[in-house]
C-alpha positions in Angstrom: 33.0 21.5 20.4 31.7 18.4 21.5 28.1 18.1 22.7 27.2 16.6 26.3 25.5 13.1 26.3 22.7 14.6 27.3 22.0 16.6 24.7 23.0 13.5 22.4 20.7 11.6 23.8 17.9 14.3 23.4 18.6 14.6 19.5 18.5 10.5 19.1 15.0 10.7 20.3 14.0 12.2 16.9 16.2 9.7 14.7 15.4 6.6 12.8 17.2 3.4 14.1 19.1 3.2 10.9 19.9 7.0 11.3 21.4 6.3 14.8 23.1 3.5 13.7 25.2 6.2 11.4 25.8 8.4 13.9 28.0 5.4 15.6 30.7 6.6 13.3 30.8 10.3 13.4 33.4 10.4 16.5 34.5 8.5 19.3 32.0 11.0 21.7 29.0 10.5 19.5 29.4 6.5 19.6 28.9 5.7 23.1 26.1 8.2 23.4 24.6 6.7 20.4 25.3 3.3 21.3 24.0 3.3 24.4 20.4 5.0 23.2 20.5 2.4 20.5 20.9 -0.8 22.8 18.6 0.7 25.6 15.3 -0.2 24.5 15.1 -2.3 21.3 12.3 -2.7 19.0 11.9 -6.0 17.0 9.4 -6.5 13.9 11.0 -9.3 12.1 11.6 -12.8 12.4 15.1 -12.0 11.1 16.0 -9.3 13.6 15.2 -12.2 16.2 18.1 -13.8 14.9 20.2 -10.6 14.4 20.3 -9.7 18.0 21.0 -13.3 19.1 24.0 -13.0 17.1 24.8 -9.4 18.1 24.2 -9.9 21.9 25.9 -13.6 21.7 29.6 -11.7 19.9 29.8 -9.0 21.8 29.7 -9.1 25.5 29.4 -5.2 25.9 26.0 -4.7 24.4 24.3 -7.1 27.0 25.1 -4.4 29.9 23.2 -1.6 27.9 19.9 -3.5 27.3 16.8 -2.0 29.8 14.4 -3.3 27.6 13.4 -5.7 24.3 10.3 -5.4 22.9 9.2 -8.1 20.2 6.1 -6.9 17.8 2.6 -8.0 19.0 -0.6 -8.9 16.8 -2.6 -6.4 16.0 -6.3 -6.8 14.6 -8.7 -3.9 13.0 -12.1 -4.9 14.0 -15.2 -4.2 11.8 -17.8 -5.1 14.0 -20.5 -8.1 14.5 -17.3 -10.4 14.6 -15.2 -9.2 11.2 -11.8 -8.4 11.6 -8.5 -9.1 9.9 -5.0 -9.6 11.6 -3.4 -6.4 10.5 0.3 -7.5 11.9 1.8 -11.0 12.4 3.3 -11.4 15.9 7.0 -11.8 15.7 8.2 -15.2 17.4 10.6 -15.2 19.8 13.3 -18.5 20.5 14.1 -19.8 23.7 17.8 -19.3 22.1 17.4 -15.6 22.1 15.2 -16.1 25.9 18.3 -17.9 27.1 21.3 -14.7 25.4 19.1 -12.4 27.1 19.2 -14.0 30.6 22.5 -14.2 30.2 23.9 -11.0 28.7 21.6 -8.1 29.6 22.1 -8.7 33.6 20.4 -4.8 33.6 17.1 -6.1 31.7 14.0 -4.5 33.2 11.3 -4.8 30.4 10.4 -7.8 27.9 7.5 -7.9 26.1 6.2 -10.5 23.0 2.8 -11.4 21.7 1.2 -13.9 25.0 0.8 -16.6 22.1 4.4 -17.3 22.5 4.1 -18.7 25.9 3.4 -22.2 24.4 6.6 -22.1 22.0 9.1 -22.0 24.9 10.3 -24.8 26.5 11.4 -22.3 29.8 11.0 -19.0 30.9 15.1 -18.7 32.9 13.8 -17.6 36.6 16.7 -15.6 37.1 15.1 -13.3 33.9 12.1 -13.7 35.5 12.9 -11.8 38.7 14.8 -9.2 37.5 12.0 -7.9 35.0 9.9 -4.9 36.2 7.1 -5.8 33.3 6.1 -9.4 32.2 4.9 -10.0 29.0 1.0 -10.8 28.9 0.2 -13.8 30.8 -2.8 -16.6 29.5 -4.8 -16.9 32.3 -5.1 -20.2 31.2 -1.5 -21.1 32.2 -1.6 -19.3 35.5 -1.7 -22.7 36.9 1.6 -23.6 35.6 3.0 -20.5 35.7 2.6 -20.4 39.8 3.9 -23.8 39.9 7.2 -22.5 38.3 8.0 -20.2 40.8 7.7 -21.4 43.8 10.1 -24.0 45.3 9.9 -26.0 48.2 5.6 -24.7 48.6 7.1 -21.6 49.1 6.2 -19.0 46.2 9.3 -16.7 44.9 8.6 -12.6 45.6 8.9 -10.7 42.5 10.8 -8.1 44.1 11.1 -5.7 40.9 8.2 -6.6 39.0 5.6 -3.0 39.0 3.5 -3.8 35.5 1.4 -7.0 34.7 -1.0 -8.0 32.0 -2.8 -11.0 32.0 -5.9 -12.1 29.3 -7.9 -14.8 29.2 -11.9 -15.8 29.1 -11.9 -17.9 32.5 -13.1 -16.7 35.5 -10.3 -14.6 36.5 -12.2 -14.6 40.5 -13.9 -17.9 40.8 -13.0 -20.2 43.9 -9.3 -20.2 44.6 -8.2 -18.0 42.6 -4.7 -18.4 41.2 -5.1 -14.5 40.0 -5.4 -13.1 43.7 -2.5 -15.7 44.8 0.1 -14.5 42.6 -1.2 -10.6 42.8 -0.1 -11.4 47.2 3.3 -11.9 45.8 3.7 -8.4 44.2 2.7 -6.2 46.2 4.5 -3.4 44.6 3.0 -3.7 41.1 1.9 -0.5 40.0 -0.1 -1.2 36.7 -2.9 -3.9 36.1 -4.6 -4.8 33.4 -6.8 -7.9 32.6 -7.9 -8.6 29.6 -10.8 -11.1 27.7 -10.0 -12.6 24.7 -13.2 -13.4 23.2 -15.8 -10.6 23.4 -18.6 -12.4 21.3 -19.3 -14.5 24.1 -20.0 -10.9 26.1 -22.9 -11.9 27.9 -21.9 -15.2 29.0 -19.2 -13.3 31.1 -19.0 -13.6 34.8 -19.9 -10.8 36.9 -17.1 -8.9 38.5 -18.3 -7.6 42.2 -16.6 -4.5 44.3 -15.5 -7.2 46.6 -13.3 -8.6 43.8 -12.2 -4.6 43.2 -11.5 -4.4 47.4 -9.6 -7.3 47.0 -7.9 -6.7 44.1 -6.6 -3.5 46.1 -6.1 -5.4 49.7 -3.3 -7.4 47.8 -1.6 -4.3 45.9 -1.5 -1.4 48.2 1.2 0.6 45.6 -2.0 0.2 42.8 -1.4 3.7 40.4 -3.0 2.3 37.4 -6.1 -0.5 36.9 -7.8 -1.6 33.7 -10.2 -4.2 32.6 -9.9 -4.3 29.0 -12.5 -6.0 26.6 -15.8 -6.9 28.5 -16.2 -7.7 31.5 -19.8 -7.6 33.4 -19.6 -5.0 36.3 -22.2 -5.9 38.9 -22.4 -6.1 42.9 -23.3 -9.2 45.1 -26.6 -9.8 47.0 -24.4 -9.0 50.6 -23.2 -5.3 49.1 -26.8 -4.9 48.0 -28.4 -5.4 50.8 -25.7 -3.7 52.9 -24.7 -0.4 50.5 -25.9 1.8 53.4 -23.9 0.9 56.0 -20.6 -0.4 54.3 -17.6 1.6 54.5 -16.0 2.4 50.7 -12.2 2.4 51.7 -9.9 5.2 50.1 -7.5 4.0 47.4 -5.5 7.4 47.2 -2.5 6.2 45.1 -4.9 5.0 41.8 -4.3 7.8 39.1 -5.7 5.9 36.3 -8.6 3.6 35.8 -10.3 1.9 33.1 -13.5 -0.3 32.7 -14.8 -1.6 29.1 -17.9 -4.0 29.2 -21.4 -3.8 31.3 -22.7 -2.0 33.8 -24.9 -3.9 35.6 -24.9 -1.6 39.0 -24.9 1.7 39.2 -23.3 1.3 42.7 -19.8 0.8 40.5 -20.0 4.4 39.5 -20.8 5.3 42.9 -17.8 3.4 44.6 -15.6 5.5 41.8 -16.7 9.0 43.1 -15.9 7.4 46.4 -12.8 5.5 46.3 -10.3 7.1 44.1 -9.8 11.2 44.9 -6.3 11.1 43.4 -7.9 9.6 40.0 -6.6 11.9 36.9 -7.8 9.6 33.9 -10.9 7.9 33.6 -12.1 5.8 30.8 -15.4 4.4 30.4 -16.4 1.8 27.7 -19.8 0.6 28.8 -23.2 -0.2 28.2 -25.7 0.2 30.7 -27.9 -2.8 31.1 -29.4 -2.5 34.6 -32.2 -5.6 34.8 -29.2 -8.2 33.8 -28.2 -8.6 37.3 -29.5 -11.5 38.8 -28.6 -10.4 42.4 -31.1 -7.9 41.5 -34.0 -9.2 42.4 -36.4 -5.8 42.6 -36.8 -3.7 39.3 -35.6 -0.5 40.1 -37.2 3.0 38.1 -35.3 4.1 35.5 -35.7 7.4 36.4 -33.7 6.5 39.6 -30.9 4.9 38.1 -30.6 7.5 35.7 -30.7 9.7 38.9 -27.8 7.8 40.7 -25.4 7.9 37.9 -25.6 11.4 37.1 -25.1 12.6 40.8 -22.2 10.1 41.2 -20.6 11.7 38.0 -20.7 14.7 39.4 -19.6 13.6 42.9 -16.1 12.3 40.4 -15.6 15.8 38.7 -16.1 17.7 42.6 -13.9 15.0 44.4 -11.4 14.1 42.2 -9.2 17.4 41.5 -6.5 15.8 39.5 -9.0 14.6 36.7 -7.2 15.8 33.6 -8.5 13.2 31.1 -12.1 11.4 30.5 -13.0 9.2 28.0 -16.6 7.5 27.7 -18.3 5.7 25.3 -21.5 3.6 25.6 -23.0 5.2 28.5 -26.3 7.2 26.9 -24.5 10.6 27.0 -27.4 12.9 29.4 -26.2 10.2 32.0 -22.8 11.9 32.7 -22.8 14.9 30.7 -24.8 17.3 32.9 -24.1 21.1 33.3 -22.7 20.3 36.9 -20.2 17.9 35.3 -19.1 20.5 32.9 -19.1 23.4 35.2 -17.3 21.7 38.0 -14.6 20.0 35.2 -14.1 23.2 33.4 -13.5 25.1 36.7 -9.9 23.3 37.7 -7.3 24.7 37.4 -5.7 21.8 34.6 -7.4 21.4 31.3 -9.6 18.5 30.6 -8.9 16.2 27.7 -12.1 14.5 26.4 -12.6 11.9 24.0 -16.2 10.9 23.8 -18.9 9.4 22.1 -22.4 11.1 22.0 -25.0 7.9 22.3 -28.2 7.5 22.7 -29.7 11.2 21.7 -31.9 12.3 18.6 -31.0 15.5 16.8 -32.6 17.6 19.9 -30.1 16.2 22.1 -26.8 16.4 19.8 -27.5 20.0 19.7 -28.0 20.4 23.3 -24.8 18.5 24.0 -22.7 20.2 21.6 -23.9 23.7 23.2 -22.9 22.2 26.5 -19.4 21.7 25.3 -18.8 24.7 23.6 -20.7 27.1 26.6 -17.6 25.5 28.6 -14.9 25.4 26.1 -13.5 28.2 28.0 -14.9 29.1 31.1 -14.2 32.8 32.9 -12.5 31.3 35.5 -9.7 28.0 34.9 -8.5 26.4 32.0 -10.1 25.0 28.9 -12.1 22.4 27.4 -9.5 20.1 25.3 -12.1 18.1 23.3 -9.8 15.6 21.5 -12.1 13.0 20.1 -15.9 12.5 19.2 -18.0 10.4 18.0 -21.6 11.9 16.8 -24.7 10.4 15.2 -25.9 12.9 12.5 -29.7 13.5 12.1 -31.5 14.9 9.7 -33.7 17.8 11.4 -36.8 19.3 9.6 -37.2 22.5 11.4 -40.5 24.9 10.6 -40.2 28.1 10.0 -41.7 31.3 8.7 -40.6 29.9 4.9 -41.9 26.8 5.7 -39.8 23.5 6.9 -36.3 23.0 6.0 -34.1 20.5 6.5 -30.7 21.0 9.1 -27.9 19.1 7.4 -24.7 17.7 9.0 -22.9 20.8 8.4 -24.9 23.0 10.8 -24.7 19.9 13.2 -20.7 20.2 13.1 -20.5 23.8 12.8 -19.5 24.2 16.8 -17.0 21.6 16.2 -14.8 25.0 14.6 -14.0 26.0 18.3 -11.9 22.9 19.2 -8.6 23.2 17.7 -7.3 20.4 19.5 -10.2 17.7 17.8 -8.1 15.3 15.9 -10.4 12.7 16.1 -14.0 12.2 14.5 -16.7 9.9 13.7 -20.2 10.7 12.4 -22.4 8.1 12.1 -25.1 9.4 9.1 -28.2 7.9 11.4 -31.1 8.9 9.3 -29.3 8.9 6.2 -29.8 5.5 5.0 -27.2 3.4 3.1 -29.6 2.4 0.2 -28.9 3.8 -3.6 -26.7 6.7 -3.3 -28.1 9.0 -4.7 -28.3 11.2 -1.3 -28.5 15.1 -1.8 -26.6 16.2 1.5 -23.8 13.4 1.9 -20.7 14.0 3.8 -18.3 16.4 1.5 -14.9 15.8 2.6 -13.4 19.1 1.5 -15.7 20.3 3.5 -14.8 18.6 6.5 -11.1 19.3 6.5 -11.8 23.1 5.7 -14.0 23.2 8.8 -12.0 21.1 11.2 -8.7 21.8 9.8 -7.0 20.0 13.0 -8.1 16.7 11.7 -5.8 13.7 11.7 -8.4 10.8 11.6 -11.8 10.7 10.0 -14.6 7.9 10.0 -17.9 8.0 8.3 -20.1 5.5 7.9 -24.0 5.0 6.1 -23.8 7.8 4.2 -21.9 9.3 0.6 -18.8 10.7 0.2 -18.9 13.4 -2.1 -17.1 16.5 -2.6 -18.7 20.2 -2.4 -19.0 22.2 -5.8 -16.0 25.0 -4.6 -13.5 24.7 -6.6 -10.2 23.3 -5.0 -7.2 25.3 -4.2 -3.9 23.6 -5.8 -1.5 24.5 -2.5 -4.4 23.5 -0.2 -3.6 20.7 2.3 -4.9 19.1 5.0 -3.4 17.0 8.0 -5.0 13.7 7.4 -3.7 10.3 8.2 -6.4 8.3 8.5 -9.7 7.7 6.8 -12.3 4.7 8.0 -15.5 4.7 5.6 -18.3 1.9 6.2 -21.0 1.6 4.3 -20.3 4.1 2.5 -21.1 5.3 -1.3 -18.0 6.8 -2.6 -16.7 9.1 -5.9 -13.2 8.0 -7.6 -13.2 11.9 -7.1 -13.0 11.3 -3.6 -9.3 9.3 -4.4 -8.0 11.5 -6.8 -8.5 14.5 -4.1 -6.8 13.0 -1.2 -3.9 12.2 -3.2 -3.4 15.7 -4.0 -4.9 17.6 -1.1 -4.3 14.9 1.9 -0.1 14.0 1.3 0.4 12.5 5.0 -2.7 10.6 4.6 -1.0 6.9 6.0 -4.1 4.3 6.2 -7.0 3.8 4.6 -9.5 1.4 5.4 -12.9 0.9 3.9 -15.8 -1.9 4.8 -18.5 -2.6 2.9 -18.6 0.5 0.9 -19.9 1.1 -2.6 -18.5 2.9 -5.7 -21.4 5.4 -7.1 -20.1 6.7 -10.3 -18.8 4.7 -13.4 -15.0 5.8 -13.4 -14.2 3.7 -17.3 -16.6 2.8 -20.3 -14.7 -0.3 -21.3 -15.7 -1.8 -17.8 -18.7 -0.8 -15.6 -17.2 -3.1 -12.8 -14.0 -1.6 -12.3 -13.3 0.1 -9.1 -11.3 3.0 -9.0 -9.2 4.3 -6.2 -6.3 6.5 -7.6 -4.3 7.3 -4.9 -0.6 8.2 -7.1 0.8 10.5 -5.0 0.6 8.9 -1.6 2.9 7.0 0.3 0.5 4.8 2.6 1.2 2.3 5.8 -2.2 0.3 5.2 -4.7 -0.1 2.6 -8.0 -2.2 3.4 -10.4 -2.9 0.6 -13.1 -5.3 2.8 -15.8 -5.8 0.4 -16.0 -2.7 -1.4 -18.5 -3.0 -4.4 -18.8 -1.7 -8.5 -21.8 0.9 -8.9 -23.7 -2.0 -10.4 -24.4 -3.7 -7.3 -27.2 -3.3 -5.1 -26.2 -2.0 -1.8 -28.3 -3.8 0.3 -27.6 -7.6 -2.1 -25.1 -8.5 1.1 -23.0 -9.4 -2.0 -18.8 -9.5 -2.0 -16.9 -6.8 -3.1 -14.5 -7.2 -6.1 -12.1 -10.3 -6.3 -10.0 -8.8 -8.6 -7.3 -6.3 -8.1 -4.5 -4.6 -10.3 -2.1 -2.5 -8.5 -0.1 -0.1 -10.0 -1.4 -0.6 -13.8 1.0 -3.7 -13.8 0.2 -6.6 -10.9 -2.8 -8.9 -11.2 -4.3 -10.7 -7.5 -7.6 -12.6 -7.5 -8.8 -13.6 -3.9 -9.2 -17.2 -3.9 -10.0 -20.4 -1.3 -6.9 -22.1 -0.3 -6.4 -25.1 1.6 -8.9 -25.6 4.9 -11.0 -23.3 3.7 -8.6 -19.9 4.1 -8.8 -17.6 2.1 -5.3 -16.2 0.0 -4.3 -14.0 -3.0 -2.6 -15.5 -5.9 -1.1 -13.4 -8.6 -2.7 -13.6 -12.2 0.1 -13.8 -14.8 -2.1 -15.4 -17.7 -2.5 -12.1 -20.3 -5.3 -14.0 -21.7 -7.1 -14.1 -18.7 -6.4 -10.4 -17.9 -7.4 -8.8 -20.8 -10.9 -10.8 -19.7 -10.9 -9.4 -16.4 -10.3 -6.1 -17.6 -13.3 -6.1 -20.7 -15.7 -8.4 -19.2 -18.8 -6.3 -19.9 -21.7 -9.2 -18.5 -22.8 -8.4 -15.4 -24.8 -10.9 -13.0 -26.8 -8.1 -10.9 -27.7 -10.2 -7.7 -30.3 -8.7 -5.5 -29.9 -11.0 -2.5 -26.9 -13.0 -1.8 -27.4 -16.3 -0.6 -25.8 -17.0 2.8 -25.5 -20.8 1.9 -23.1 -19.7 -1.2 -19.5 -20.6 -1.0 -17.7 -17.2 0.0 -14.7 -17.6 -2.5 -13.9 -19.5 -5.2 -11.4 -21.5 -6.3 -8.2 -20.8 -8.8 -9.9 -22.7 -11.4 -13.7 -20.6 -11.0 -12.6 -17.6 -11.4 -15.1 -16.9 -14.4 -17.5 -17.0 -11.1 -16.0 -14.3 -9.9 -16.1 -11.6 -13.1 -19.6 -10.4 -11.7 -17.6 -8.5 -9.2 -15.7 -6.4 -10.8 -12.2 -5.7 -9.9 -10.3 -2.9 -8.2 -8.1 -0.5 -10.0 -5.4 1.1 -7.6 -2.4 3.6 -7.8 -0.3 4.7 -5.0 3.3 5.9 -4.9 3.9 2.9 -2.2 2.2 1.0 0.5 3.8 -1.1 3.3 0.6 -3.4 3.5 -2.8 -3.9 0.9 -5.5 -6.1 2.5 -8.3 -7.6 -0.1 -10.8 -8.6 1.9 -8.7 -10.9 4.6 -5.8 -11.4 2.1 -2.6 -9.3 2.3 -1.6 -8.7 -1.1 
């Protein structure tokens, strides 16, 4: 019996590429089915498969007509905070060769995307490709300029009839004078999706405000607007005229927006009052700010706190009465008794859809976690509606002395998370170990990560930070395991124990990533500096090891983790300078040289590191860099291993 196409098609969604590819040659039904899944949206990663489907779409003329979209990999950075980060994936480069096959061959092309620094490599971007696309790749705002000057012929601008998504990113003005952003955004007036973006957030500050009159025009010139983000930081404030004027102006209705997003500062608490206001059709909502009222320089009159505070938590509520589509909220930043009032919850909780939340709990001591956490779990599941689907959360952990008839006690973590046991949908958590200070590790009530996953047994991804990683004195069960996949620890004191269990107990677990984190317990007497992370049994996508540090360190020294690294009992890496200063990795073949590494028993304890040091040293010092120990790791396989900034 052969199988309809749609049901084909259905069963290729759940198939590798290379899988599909086999299924080519089962029989002449299953190869145009397959064929066509496989050519409709393609996924590149490598510099070679930029050339392979050059060749591919240049031989065969039939493939061209199945193409609806290409989709070239972007970078992607992991971000440790205060300005640390490390490119976890190379963007793959696209040639104006393969630009030019495409314009040519795939005459049904709707969707190309690459990394926006390819822009500059291309000579031209074909006009005719250009039109027919319903999503652009990310635009520089810096080449808007030139970009508007492409298309348009004669002084008269080009309409992108097709084109519904747009990204553009850059750390100009995006608003100032004429701008080229509101020009081009009169030409589409059918785009559906818009997201800007800044490329530099360090400079956060120094960012230009970004008025409700920008917003109003922003949605005068796209009328069809389902979806709006501003990604990164951008300062939200409001001009001296909508200041001076809120009472009488008229918020217009944007019914069509469903999604919105706003990352950066809130400067106004008028923006969250234009959301209750505008948007009644709004069904996700995501909220990445900081609330810094007095940095508004239209804002010439200091306004109570208590009033602000007042403001935003009516107009919160005004968004959970009026907006009876929201289905998903996500807010971090904003000081948590600002939006997360028993109105909120009660009105939320009453719809008839679930709610999806991903959250962060800021600005509360241990009185006000508890409270929270109460609040969430009194309207997990209401009498009347659906559920409470609390997805993600991130929660500072304090530890509570509480007086009783005993005496005073001490509330530890695990009381603070116990509520958590409700969710079943919580994949997601962070617990930030607030009053338990990252000094010596020798805590008495550190995180226990069996613990954890027995409690939350949902859990697919795990952060901790300024605490210890221990595990609990009950014995392990051998068939016990958990759905981990990823585990973040910073600042963090650790036990090799920890390793050993995951890689028995925690078999999907796919990345780890630690940063600035601390070995506590000597894992070898023939070297107090090596590191061990024994992870045998696991088949990982990324390893991070960002200055993680021997038990002989101090904690608080600021010094570099280890320098050294042997990988699989058999490779030898030592973290160098290269040329202009750049880090890189270099294997360590000499057995001499090893066999110091490995038995080197001097240790030069440094309580302070000097900021003025070099940060690495070169091939030839690497006696320098014996002090640090070196890292001892073991893992069935790992697509990528990061030593500090250097891929191994």
């Amino acid at each position: 019996m052969v199988l309809p196409r749609e049901i084909l098609e259905h069963i290729a969604h759940y198939l590798s590429a290379n899988d599909q590819y086999r299924c080519l040659n089962v029989c002449q039904a299953w190869y145009h089915a397959f064929l066509y899944f496989l050519y409709r949206f393609i996924r590149i990663s490598t510099n070679e498969q930029v050339n392979q489907l050059y060749y591919a779409l240049r031989e065969n003329t039939c493939l061209g007509p199945l193409v609806r979209g290409i989709a070239l990999e972007k970078v992607k950075m992991i971000h440790f905070g205060m300005g640390t980060h490390l490119k976890e994936i190379e963007p793959t480069q696209i040639t104006q060769e393969l630009l030019d096959i495409v314009d040519q061959r795939c005459i049904y092309i709707e969707e190309l995307d690459f990394d926006q620094s390819q822009w500059s490599i291309l000579n031209r971007f074909p006009l005719h490709l250009l039109f027919r696309l319903k999503r652009l790749p990310t635009l520089n705002f810096s080449d808007m300029r030139i970009f508007m000057k492409s298309t348009t012929t004669d002084g008269h601008p080009y309409r992108f009839e097709h084109l519904n998504q747009l990204r553009i990113r850059g750390n100009d003005d995006m608003f100032q004078g004429p701008s080229p952003l509101l020009k081009l955004l009169s030409f589409i007036p059918q785009l559906t999706t818009l997201v800007l973006e800044r490329d530099d957030v360090q400079n956060k500050y120094k960012t230009p405000i970004l008025t409700l009159e920008h917003l109003e025009s922003i949605h005068h010139n796209l009328p069809e607007l389902q979806d709006l983000r501003f990604v990164n930081h951008f300062n939200y404030g409001i001009s001296t005229y909508y200041l001076h004027n809120s009472d009488t102006i008229i918020v217009s209705s944007h019914p069509k927006l469903r999604r919105l997003t706003l990352e950066g500062t809130l400067q106004s608490y008028q923006w969250i009052q234009h959301i209750s206001k505008a948007y009644p059709s709004l069904e996700h909502i995501h909220l990445n700010l900081v609330h810094s009222p007095y940095s508004n320089p239209s804002t010439m009159e200091i306004v109570p706190m208590q009033y602000l505070n007042y403001k935003i938590k009516k107009a919160f509520q005004r968004i959970a009465a009026h907006c009876p589509q929201l289905c998903s909220v996500n807010i971090r930043g904003l000081s948590t008794p600002l939006w997360l009032t028993s109105k909120f919850m009660s009105i939320q909780s009453s719809k008839p859809v679930a709610t999806d939340m991903n959250v962060q709990f800021y600005g509360l001591d241990s009185d006000g976690v508890e409270r929270c956490l109460a609040l969430l779990t009194e309207h997990k599941t209401p009498p009347h509606g659906h559920h409470l689907n609390l997805t993600g959360l991130r929660l500072p952990i304090w530890k509570k002395k509480i007086v009783n008839g005993n005496g005073q006690n001490v509330m530890s973590w695990r009381e603070t998370i116990r509520p958590l046991r409700s969710f079943h949908n919580l994949t997601r958590l962070e617990l930030d170990a607030v009053s338990m200070a990252f000094i010596d590790g020798s805590h008495e009530d550190g995180f226990e990560l069996d613990t954890l996953l027995r409690q939350l047994i949902h859990l697919q991804s795990l952060k901790l930070s300024g605490s210890l990683l221990q595990l609990s004195d009950e014995d392990p069960h051998d068939n016990e395991q958990f759905g981990l996949t990823e585990l973040i620890l910073h600042r963090m004191f650790f036990s090799p124990k920890i390793m050993t269990y995951m890689s028995g107990h925690c078999l999907g677990l796919k990345r780890l990533i630690m940063y600035d984190c601390q070995q506590n317990e000597i894992a070898a007497t023939d070297n107090k500096a090596r590191i061990t992370i024994n992870l045998d049994h696991l088949m990982l996508d990324l390893i991070v090891l960002y200055r993680v540090r021997h038990p002989f360190q101090f904690a608080q020294s600021r010094a570099p983790g280890a320098r050294f690294m042997r990988l699989n009992s058999t490779h030898w890496f030592h973290v160098v300078v290269g040329e202009a200063s750049v880090c890189k990795a270099v294997p360590v073949m000499d057995t001499k040289k090893i066999s110091i590494i490995q038995h080197s028993g001097e240790l030069q304890l440094l309580e302070e590191w000097d900021p003025n040091r070099v940060r690495y040293h070169t091939e030839n010092e690497w006696l320098e860099d014996l002090t640090f120990g070196y890292i001892d790791i073991c893992c069935q396989s790992a697509k990528k291993i990061f030593l500090d900034e250097c891929l191994i």
